[in-house]
MIMIKOL-25658 format. One record per residue (C-alpha): residue in three letters; chain; x, y, z. Coordinates in steps of 0.25 Angstrom, whole numbers, plus 5000, padded with zeros to 4 digits. Layout:
! MIMIKOL-25658
    r  c     x     y     z
  Ala  A     X     Y     Z
...
This chain:
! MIMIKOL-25658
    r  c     x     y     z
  Unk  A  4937  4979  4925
  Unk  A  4950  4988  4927
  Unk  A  4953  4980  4941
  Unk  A  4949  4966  4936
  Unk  A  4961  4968  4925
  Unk  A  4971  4974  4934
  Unk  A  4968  4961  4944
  Unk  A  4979  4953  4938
  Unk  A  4990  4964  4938
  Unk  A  4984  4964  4954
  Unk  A  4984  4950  4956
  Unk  A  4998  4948  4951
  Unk  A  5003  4958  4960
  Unk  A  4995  4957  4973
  Unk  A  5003  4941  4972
  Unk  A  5017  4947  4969
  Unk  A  5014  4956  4983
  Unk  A  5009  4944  4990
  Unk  A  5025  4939  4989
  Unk  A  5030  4949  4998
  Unk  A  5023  4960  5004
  Unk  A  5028  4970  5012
  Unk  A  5027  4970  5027
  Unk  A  5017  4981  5030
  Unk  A  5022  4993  5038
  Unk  A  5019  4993  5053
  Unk  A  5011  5004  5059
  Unk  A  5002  5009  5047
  Unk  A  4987  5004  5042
  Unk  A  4985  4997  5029
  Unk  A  4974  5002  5020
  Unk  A  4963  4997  5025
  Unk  A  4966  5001  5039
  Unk  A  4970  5013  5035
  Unk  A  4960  5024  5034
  Unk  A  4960  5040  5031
  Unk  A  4955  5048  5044
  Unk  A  4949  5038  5051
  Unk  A  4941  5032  5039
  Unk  A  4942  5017  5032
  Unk  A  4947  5020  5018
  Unk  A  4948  5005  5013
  Unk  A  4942  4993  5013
  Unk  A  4942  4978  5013
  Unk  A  4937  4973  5000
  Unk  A  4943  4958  5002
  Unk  A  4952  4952  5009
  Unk  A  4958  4937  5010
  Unk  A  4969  4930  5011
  Unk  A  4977  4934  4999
  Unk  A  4972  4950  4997
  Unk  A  4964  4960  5003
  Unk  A  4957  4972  4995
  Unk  A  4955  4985  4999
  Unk  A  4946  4997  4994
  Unk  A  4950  5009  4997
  Unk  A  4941  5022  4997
  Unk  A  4945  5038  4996
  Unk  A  4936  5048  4997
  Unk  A  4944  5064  4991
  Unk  A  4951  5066  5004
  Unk  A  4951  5052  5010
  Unk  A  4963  5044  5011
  Unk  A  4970  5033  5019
  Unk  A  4981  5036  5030
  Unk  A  4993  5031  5031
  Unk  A  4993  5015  5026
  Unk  A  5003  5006  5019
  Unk  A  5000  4997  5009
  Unk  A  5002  4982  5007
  Unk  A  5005  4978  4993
  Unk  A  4993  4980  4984
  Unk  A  4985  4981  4972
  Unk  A  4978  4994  4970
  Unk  A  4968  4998  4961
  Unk  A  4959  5012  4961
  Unk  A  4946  5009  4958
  Unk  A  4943  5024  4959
  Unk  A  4955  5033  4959
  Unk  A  4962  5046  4963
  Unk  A  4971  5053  4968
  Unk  A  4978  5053  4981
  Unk  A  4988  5059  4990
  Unk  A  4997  5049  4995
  Unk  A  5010  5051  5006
  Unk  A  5019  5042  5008
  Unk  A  5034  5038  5012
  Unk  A  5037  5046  4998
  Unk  A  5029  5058  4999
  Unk  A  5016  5062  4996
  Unk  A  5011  5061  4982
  Unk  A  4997  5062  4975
  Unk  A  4993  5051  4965
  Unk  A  4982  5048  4955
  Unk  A  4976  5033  4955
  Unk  A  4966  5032  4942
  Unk  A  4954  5023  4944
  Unk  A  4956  5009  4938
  Unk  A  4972  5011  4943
  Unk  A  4977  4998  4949
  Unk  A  4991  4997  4956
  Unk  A  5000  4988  4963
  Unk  A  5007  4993  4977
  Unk  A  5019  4985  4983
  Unk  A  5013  4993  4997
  Unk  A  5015  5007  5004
  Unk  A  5024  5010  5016
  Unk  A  5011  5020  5020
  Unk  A  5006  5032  5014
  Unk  A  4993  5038  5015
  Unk  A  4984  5043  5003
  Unk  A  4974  5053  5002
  Unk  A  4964  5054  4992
  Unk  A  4966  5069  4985
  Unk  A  4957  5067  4973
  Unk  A  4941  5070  4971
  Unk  A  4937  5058  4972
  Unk  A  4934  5043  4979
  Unk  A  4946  5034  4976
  Unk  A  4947  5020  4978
  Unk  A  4956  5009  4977
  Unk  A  4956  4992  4979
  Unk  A  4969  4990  4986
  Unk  A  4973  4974  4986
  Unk  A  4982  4968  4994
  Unk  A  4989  4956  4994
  Unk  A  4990  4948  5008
  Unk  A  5001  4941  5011
């Protein structure tokens, strides 16, 4: 029931972003091409004309290489924490389950799960 009350906050954002997203870098993979050592990471839940949603799974240890982002809605349905690097450093975070979060899109970086357990997260993209 935490996602379903979150859906407006999400809604409302993923239509601001379809305004005027940003061009995405040349050169790097997306999160779902993106993999970690040779291994898928993410999924394709749904995609249309409008948005496409992601799943995506790490296993301690297990990350996603370096990726940008488009703008989306993130939202962990089972957390974590993670390493991430990128054009700022490196920094370690904690995401809770049930955490939901809007990103405007990332240059790159690649994360790397350094906690105990599984994380997973829905990633929702608005298309253009």
């Amino acid at each position: 029931m935490r996602l379903i009350s979150r859906l407006p906050v999400a809604v409302a954002a993923l239509a601001a972003a379809c305004a005027h997203p940003p061009a995405p870098p040349t050169g790097l993979p997306d999160p779902l091409a993106a993999g970690w050592k040779g291994d898928t990471v993410c999924e394709r839940l749904h995609e249309d004309a409008a948005l496409r949603v992601l799943r995506c799974t790490f296993p301690p240890g297990v990350g996603h290489e370096r990726h940008f982002h488009a703008p989306h809605y993130g939202y962990a349905i089972q957390g974590g924490r993670a390493r991430i690097t990128d054009e700022t450093g490196v920094r370690e975070v904690a995401t809770p389950t049930g955490t939901g979060f809007w990103n405007p899109g990332v240059r790159w970086h690649i994360t790397e799960n350094i906690g105990e357990d599984t994380s997973i997260y829905l990633i929702i993209e608005p298309k253009s």
